[in-house]
C-alpha positions as CSV (number, residue, x, y, z in Angstrom):
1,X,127.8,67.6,96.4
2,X,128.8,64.6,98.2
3,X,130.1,61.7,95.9
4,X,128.4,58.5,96.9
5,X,130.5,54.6,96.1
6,X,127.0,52.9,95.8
7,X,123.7,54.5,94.2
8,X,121.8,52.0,96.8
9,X,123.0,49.5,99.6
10,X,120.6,46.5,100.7
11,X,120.5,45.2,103.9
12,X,119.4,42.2,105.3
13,X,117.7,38.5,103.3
14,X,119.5,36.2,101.7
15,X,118.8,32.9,101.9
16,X,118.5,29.3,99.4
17,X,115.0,28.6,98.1
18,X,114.0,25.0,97.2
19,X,111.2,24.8,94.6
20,X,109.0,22.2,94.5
21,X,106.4,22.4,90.9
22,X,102.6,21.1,91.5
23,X,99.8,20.7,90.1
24,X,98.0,22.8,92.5
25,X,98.5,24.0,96.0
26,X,96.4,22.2,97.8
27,X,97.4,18.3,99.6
28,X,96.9,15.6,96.7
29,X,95.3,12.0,98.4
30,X,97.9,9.8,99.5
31,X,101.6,10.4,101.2
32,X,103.9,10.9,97.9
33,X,103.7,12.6,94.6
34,X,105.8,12.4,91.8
35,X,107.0,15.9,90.8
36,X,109.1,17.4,88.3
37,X,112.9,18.2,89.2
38,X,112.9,19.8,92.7
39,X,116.1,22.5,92.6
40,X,117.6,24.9,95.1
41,X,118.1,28.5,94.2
42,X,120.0,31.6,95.6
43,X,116.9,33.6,97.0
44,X,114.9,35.7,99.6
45,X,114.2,39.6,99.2
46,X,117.4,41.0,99.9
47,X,119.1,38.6,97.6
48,X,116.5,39.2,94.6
49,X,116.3,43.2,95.3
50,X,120.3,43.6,95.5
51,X,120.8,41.4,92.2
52,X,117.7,43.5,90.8
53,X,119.3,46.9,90.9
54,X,122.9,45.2,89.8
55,X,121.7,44.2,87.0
56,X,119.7,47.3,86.2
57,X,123.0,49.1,86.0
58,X,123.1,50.9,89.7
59,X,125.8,50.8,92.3
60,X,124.9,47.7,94.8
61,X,126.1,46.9,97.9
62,X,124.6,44.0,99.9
63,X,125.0,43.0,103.3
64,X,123.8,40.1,105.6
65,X,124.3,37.1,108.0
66,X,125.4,34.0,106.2
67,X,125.9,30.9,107.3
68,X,129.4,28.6,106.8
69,X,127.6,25.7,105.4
70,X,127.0,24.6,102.1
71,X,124.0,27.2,101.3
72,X,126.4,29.8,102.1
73,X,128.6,28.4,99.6
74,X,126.2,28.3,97.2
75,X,125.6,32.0,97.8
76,X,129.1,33.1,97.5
77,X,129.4,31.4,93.9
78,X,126.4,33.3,92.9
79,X,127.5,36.7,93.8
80,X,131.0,35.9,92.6
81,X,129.2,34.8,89.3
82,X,127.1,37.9,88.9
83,X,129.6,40.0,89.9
84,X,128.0,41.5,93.5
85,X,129.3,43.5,95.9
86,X,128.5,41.4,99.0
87,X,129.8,41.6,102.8
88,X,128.3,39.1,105.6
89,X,128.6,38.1,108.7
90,X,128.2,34.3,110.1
91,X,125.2,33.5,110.9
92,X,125.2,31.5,114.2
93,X,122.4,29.0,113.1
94,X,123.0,28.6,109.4
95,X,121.7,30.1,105.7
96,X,118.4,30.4,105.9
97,X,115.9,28.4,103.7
98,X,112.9,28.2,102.2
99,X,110.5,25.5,100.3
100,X,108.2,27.2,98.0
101,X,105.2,25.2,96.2
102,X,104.7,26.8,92.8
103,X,101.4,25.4,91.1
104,X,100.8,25.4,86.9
105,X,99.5,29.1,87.0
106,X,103.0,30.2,88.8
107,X,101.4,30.9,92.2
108,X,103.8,30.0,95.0
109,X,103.0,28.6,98.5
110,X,106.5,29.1,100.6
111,X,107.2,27.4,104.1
112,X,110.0,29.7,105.5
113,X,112.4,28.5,108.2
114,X,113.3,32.0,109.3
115,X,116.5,30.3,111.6
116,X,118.1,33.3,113.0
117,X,117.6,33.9,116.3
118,X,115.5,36.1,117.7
119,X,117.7,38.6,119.5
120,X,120.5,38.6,116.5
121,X,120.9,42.3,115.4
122,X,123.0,43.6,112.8
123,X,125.7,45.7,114.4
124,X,126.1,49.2,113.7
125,X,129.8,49.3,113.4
126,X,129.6,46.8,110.9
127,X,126.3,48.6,108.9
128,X,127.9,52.3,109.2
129,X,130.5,52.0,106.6
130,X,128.2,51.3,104.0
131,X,125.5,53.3,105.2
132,X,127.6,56.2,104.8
133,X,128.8,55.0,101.2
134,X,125.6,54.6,100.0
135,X,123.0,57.3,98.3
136,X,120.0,55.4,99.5
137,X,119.4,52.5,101.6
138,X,116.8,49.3,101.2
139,X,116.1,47.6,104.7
140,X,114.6,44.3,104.2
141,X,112.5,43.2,107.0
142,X,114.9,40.6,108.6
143,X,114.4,41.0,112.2
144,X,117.9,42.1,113.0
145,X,117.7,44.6,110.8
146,X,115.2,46.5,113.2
147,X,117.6,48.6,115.4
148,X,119.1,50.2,112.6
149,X,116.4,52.9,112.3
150,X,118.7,55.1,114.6
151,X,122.0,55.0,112.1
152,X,119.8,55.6,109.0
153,X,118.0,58.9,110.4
154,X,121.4,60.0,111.9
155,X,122.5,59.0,108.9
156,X,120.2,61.4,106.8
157,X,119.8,58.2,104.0
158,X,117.0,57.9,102.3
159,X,115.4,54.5,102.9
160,X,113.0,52.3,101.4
161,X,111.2,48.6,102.7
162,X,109.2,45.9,101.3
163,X,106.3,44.9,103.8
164,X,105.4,41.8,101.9
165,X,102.3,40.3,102.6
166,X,101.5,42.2,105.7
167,X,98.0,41.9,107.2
168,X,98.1,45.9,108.8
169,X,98.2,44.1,112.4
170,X,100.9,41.8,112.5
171,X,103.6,43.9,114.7
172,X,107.0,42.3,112.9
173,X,106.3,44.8,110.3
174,X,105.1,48.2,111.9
175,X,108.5,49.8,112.8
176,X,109.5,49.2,109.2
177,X,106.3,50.4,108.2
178,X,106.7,53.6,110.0
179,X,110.0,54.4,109.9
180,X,110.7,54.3,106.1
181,X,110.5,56.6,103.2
182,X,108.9,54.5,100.6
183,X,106.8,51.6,101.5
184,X,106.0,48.5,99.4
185,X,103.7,45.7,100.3
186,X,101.5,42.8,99.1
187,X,97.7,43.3,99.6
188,X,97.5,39.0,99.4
189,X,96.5,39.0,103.0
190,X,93.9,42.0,103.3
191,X,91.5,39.9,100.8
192,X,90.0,43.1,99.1
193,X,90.9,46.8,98.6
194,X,88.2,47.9,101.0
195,X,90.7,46.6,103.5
196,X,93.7,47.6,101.8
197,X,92.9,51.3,101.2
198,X,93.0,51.7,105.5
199,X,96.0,50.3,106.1
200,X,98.4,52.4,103.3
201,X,96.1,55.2,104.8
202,X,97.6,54.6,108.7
203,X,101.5,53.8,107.1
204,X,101.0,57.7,105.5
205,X,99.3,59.1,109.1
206,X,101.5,57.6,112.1
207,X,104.7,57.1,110.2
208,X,107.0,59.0,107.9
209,X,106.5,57.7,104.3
210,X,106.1,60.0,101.2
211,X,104.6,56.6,99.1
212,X,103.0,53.7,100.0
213,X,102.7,51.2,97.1
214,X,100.5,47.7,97.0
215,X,101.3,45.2,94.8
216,X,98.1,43.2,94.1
217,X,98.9,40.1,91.5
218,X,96.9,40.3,88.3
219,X,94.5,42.7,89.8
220,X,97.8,45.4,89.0
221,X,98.9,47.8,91.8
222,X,97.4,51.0,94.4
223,X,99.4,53.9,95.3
224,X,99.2,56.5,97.7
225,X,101.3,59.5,97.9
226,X,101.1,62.0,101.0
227,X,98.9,64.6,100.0
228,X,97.2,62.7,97.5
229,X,93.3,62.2,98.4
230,X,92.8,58.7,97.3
231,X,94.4,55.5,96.7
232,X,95.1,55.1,92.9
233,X,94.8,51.7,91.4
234,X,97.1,51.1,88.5
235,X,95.9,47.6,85.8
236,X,98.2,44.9,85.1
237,X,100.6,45.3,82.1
238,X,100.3,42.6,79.6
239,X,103.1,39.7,79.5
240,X,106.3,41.0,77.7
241,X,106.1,39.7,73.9
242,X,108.1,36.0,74.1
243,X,107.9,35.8,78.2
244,X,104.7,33.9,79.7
245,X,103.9,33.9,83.0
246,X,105.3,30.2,84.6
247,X,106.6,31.2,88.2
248,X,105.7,34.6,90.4
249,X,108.4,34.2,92.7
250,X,110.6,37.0,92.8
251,X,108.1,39.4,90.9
252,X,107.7,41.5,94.1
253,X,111.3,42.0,94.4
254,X,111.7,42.9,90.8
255,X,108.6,45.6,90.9
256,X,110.3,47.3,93.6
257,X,113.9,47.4,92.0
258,X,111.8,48.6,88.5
259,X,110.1,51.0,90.3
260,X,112.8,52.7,92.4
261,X,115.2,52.5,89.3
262,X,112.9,55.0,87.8
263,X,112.1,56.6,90.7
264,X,115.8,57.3,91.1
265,X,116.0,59.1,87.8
266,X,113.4,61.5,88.9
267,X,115.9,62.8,91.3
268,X,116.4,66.2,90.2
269,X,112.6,66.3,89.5
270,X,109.4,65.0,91.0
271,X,109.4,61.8,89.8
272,X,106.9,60.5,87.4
273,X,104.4,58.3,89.1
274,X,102.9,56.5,86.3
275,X,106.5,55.6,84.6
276,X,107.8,54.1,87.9
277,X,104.5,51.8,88.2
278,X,104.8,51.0,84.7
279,X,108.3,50.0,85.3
280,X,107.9,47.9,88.0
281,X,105.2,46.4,86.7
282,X,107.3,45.3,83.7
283,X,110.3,44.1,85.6
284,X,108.1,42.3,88.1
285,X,106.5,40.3,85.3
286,X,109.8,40.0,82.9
287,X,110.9,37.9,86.2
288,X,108.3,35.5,86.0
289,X,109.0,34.7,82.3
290,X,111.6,32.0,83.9
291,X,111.1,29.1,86.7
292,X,113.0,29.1,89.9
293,X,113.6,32.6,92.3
294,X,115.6,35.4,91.1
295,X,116.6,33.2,87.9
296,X,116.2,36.0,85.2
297,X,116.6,39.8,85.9
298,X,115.6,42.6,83.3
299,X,118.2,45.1,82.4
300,X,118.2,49.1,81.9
301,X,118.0,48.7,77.7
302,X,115.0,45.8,78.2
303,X,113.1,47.7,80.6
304,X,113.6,51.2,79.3
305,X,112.6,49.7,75.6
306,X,109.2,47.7,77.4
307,X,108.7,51.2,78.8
308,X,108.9,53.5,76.2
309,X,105.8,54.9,75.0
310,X,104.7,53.9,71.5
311,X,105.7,56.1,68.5
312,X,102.7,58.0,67.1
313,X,102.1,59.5,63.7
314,X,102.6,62.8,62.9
């Protein structure tokens, strides 16, 4: 059996995140507002599903574009802090940013600048290293990440992607769609399951996934697995005891590091569906139990306790 240096490698989506509270998310009358502190945080998928599995006790390895400015900076300190495994490349236009409006519920609104270029690609003598270091590989879905389909199936790596709020239609996403192994996704632009159930349907039929998995806010999760006849719709867990809900960025990340962190155990077995829901579910909403992006992380003793089913009498 082949000895692997990381459990999981993440590539691609780092970036800073400036968060600005509000009442609501709409314009208020006027041209100012007064708000409460406005603060910058170390963010974006990649960042939050690489410091997600860190902290959750697996074998990380993150690579990206970063810029040599003082977001990049800021990123370097973080992962230095946490302890990360990080290698980068300069990115010729900068650290990509984000502002993201997060009302009193904890819904967020982000405006993303998205300032690579549009022919940038990750290159595959830089990616191939890792790759082949790595038991399984998460490919956000950063545009340069998309040529590096080829390495991974050469590669014979298990892969996994986060869709995010895809509409089924908008083409950024479909090679990512169709190419990975496990599929995540937001259903917060398909409006109702009646037009989410057809889309994880087509990711199963033209592409290659095993799972395709919907996160869908309070309304919980669906899942399909090939084979399986139906989508399956899985409730919301309640808060965790001492964490309210005050800011959902970041959630998404965290139900897919909770979820595969329990899917990965199943390795030797079929994994158990309902435990890797339940524990994505929890580590999406232990994240938004603090303000700001990727600001709290659950780890492997929290999320296995939250998770554990309750003792019964004999």
């Amino acid at each position: 059996m082949t000895e692997f240096e990381y459990d999981v490698l993440v590539i691609g989506g780092v970036g800073v995140d400036t968060i600005v509270r509000v009442d609501e998310l709409v314009a208020p009358v006027g041209d100012s507002v007064h708000v409460p502190p406005i603060h910058d945080y170390v963010a974006h998928t990649g960042n939050g599903v690489a410091l997600g599995f860190h902290h959750l006790g697996l074998r990380t390895k993150f690579i990206d574009y970063l810029g040599e400015d003082e977001q990049g900076a800021q990123v370097l300190h973080a992962y230095n802090r946490h302890g990360l495994d990080f290698s980068w490349l300069p990115a010729p236009q900068g650290t990509p940013r984000s502002v993201n409006l997060v009302d009193r519920e904890g819904r967020r609104f982000s405006y993303y600048d998205g300032r690579h270029p549009v022919d940038l690609r990750m290159p595959t003598a830089f990616a191939r290293p890792h790759v082949e270091r790595s038991r399984h590989v998460h490919l956000s879905i950063s545009n340069h990440n998309r040529d590096l389909f080829p390495l991974l199936r050469e590669s014979g790596r298990t892969v996994s992607t986060d869709l995010h709020a895809w509409d089924g239609v908008r083409p950024h996403q479909v090679a990512f769609a169709l190419q990975a192994d496990l599929v995540f996704m937001s259903a917060a632009e398909l409006g109702d399951v009646g037009a989410l159930k057809p889309v994880m349907r087509s990711i199963l039929d033209q592409g290659g996934a095993a799972l395709v998995v919907a996160t869908d806010g309070a309304n919980g999760c669906h899942v399909l697995r090939r084979g399986d006849g139906a989508v399956r719709h899985f409730p919301v867990v309640e808060p965790l005891p001492g964490r309210s809900i005050v800011d959902s960025n970041g959630a998404g990340d965290a139900f897919v590091t909770g979820f595969l962190h329990a899917w990965f155990g199943g390795r030797d077995r079929e994994p158990d569906l309902e435990y890797c829901v339940t524990a994505g579910q929890v580590a999406g909403v232990y994240a938004c139990g603090t303000a700001g992006t990727h600001t709290s992380f659950i780890d492997a003793a929290t999320l296995a306790a939250a998770t554990r089913p309750p003792r019964t009498s004999p």
